[in-house]
N, C-alpha and C positions, 0 to 999 in steps of 0.2 A: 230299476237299475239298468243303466245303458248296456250296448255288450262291453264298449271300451272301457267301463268302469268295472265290472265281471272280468274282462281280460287283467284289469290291474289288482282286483281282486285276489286274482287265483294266483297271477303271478307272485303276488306279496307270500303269500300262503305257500307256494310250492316253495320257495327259498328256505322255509325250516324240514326240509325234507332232502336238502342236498347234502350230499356224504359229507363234506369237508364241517357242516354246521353240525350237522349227526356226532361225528368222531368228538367234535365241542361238547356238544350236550352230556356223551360219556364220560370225557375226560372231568365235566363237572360233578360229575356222581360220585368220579374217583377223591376230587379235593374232598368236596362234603363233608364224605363219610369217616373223618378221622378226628375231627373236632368235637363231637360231642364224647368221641373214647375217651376223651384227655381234660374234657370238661364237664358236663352236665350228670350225663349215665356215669362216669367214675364217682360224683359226689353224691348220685343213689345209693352205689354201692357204697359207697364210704358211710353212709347215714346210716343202712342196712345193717354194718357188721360194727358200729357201736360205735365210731368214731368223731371227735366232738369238733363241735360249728366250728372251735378257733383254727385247728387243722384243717378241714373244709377249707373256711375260707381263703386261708394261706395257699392252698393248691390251687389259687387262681394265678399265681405266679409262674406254673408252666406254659401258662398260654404265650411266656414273652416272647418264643421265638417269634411268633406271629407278630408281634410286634418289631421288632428287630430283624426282618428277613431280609431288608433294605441293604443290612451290613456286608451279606454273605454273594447277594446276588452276582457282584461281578463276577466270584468265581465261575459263576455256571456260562457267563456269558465268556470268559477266557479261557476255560481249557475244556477237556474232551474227559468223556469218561472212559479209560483202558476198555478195549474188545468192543462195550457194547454199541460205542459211538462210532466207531470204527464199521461196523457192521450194521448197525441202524440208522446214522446219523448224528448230530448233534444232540437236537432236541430231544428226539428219539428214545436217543443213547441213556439222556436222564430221569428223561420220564420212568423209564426200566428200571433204573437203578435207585429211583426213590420208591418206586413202586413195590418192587423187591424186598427190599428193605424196610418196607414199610409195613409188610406181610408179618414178616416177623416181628416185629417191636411191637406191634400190637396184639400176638399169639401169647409173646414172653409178658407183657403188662397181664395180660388175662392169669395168668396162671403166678401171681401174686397174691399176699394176702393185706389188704390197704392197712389192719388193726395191730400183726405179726411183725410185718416190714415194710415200716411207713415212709422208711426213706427210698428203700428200694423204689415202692411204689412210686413214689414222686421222682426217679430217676428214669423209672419206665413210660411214666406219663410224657417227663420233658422230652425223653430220647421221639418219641410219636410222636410231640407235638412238632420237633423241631424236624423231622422228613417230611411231617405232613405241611408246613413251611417252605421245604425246601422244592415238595411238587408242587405248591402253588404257582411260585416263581417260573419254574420251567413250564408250568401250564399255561398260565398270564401270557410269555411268550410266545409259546408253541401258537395260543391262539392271534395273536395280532398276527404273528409272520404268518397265517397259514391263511385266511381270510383276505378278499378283498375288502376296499372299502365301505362298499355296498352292501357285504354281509356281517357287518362287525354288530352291529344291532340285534339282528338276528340270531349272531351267534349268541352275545351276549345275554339276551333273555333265556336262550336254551340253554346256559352255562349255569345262572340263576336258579333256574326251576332245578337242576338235576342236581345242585349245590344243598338246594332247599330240602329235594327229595330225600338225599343221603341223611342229611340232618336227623331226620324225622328218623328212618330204619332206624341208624346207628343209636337213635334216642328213644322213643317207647317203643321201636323194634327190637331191640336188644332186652330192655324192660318187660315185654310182653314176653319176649320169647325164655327168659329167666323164669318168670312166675310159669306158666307151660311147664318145664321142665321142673320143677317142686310139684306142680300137682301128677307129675306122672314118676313122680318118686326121685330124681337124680337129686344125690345129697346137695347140702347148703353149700357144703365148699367147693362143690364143683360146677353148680348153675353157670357162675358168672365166666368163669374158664373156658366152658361152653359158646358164650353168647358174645366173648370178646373172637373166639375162635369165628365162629359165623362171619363175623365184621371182617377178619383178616381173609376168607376167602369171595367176600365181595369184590377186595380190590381188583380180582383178575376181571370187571368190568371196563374198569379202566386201562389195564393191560394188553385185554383186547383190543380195543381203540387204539391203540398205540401199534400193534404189530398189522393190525388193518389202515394206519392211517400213511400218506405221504410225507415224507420229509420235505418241511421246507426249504426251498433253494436259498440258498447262500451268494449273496452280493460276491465283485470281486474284493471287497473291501473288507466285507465280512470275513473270507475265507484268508485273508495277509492278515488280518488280526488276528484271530484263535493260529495262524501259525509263526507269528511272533509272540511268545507272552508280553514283551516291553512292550510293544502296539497295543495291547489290551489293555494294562495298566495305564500307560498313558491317556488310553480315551476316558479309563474310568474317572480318573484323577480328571482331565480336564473338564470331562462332564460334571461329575459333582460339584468342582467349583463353581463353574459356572451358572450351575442351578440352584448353588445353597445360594449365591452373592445376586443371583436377580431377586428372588423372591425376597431374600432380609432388603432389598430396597426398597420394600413397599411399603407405604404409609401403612402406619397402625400395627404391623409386624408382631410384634407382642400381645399385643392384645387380641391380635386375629388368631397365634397360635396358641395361646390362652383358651380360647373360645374354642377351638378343634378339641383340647384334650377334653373340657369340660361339657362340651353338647350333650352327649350320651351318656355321661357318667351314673346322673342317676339311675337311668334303666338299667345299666350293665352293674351298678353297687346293688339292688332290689334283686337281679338276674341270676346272679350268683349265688343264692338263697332260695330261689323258688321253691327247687327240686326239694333239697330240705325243708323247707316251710310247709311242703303239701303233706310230704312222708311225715313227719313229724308230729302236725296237729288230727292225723289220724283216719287221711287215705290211704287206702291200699295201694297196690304197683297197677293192676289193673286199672285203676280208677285215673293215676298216674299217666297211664299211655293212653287210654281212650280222650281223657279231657285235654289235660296238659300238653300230650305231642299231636293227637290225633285232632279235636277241634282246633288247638290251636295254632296245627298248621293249616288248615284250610283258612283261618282268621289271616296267616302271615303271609299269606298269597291275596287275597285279598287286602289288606294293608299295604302291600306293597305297589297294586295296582293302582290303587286311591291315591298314594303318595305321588303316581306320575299324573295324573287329572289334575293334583293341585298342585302342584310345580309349574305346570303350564296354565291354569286358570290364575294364579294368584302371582305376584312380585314376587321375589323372592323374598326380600325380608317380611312380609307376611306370612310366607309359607312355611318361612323357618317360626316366626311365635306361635304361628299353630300347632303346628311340631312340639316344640316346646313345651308349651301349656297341656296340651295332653299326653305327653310322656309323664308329668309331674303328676296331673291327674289320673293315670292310669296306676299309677303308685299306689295312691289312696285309696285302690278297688281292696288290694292286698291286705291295705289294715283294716276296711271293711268285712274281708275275710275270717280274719285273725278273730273278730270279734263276734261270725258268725258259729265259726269252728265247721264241724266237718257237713254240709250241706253241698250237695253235687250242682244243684240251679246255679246257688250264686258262684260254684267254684267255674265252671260255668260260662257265666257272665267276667265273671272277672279276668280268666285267660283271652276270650274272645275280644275284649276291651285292650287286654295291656300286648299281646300278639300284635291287631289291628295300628293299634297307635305307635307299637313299636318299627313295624315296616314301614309305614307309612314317614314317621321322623328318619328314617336309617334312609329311603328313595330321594327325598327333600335333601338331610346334609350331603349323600352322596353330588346332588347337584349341582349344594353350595362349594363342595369341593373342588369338583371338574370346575366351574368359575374363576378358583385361585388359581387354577391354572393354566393361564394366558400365554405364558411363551411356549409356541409347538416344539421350537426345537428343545427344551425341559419337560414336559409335559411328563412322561415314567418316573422320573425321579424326583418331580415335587410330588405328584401324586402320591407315591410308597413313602415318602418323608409325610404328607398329610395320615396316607390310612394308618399310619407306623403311629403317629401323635396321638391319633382319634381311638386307636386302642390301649392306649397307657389306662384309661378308665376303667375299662374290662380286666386288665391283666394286675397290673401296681398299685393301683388308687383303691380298687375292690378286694384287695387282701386281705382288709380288715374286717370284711364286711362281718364274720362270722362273729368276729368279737364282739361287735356291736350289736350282734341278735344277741348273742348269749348276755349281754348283760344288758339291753334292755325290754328283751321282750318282742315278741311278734308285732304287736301294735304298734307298738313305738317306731321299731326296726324301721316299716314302711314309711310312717309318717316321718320317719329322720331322712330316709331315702328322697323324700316327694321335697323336704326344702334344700338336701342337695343339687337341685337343679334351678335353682334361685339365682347365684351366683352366674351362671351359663345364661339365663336372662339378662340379668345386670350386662355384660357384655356385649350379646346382640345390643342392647339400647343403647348404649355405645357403641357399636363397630355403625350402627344403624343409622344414630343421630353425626355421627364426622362422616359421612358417605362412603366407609371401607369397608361396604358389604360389595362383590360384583354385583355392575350395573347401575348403584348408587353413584351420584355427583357427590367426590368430595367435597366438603367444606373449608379444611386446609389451606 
């Protein structure tokens, strides 16, 4: 290696070590670590304390905030939060304040009982999911304005991994650290009050970051909008317009947002059931967080990094049916499973298989995404209108998932899972075959 190429080396490398990327990296620990309270490790505990798959899967409906944050967003870009914005900043100001907030909803969700008061629960879940919604949005921000644009990449990957990272704690960390406390005797009903508490004092990770980071500077245009509210409304109005009415002009428009809801659907209808599928046919918690979070987060970093190798090695409409076809396949490990019953090899094999193919498709459509969106000056708001579509699957579409384990069986469940992605094919070969994939020559 030359030295000018070790000079661009090192310089590449030192940029994930500069404060403003750093303050990034926390802030994505801070999003992370709220999503699996509201999803994954609440439907342990829900499986845990006797509560049936129909229930289950219907509490996949709290994740719509996540879907829906799109609605709310202006507010945060139009007004100020009372004192702390005042005192911190804008950005700042909100980050605190969901962050806050976000300490407690997830202290008072813990200290619920999911079997006792099932609605509560599902009211404590939404109230989380929908702060933890609301820092994303002011996070997503914080990070473009704060970043040049030489380190948006950078930031980005470091946002990723510490997104990933929180995942995993709040997921067989909280699991691991529940079973810990049963074997050192703290009663059943108070484990999980315990281990949601833990979750709500990580977030002063990201808290920190925020009182160590800079405020970003404010345009003069910026600062006459947040102090008109009419100016703010009227940008959002005219911006939405103008970004729902570009993008509905694009050839194949229906078909293409067809194809957004459905990509992922099967993984996220299968996904929704894991957790109970493992607990169920007769792993322990332990076995739970070592396989399922612990191997198969290292598989979804891994997956994730293969999916950027064949993004750029492949077309894209290649790289989307390989995507594809092995999400559909990765399905099929599960009813492999089901018919293995409780074996640690294949369970195993089968997380490191459906992890791997699942990053790997999620890296791929994220880049079929960025694609649709060609006009710079829309680019936020088709985008959050795309990720908003692309999780209808996860959230609305997978509600039922539970009813359709319970009445047809673990084997089945998967194998039904693995031809909902069938239909999501059919429309690639259509968006594929008229040229209204990015990149593709229409036919039209």
């Amino acid at each position: 290696m030359s030295a000018s190429e070790r000079t661009g080396t090192i310089a590449a490398l030192a940029v994930y070590f500069e404060r403003r990327v750093l303050i990034v990296l926390l802030l994505g620990f801070s999003s992370g670590l709220p999503l699996a309270l509201s999803g994954s490790t609440l439907a342990i505990w829900m499986t845990e304390r006797g509560v049936s798959l129909e229930n289950i899967g219907l509490y996949a409906l709290v994740g719509l905030p996540y879907t829906l944050k799109f609605a709310w967003a202006p507010v945060i870009d139009a007004w100020r939060v009372p004192w702390l914005s005042r005192v911190f900043g804008r950005r700042r100001g909100w980050l605190l304040a969901s962050q806050l907030t976000l300490m407690a909803a997830i202290v008072c969700l813990g200290m619920l009982d999911p079997l006792a008061s099932p609605w509560l629960v599902a009211l404590g879940a939404l109230a989380v999911a929908f702060i933890s919604a609301t820092q994303d949005i002011v996070v997503d921000a914080f990070r473009v304005e704060s970043l040049d644009d030489d380190r948006q990449a950078a930031g980005m990957a470091c946002y990723v991994a510490a997104y990933r990272t929180a995942m995993l704690v709040s997921g067989a960390g909280v699991i691991a650290l529940v079973a810990l406390l049963e074997r050192y005797g703290v009663g059943f009903d108070e484990v999980w009050s315990w281990g949601y508490a833990a979750m709500a004092v990580l977030v002063v990770v990201g808290i920190g970051a925020v009182l160590t980071a800079e405020e970003p500077q404010d345009t003069d245009e910026d600062e006459n909008a947040h102090a008109t509210p009419g100016n703010a409304i009227a940008r959002f109005v005219n911006t939405a317009l103008g970004a729902f009415s570009d993008f509905f002009a694009k050839p194949g428009v229906l078909a293409t947002l067809a194809f957004v809801v459905l990509f992922k659907f099967c993984d996220a209808f299968a996904g929704v059931m894991t957790g109970p599928f493992v607990i169920d046919i007769g792993f322990d918690k332990a076995a739970y967080a070592a396989i399922v979070k612990g191997v198969g987060f290292a598989a979804l970093m891994a997956g994730g990094f293969a999916g950027g190798i064949v993004a750029r090695a492949l077309p894209l409409p290649q790289a989307l049916w390989t995507a594809g076809l092995l999400q559909i396949a990765s399905n099929l490990m599960f009813a492999l499973q089901a018919q293995v019953g409780v074996d640690h090899t294949v369970l195993t094999a089968t997380i490191i298989i459906e992890n791997f193919t699942g990053a790997l498709g999620t890296v791929i459509f994220i880049g079929y995404l960025s694609g649709l969106c060609s006009n710079p000056a829309h680019t936020a708001t088709q985008f959050a209108l795309l990720t908003a579509l692309s999780a209808i699957g996860r959230t609305v579409l997978s509600a039922g998932s539970g009813f359709v384990a319970e009445g047809s069986g673990w084997t089945s469940f998967f194998i039904i899972s693995a031809l909902i992605g069938i239909p999501a094919l059919a429309l690639l070969a259509y968006l594929h075959a008229k040229g209204y994939l990015p990149g593709v020559e229409n036919t039209d």
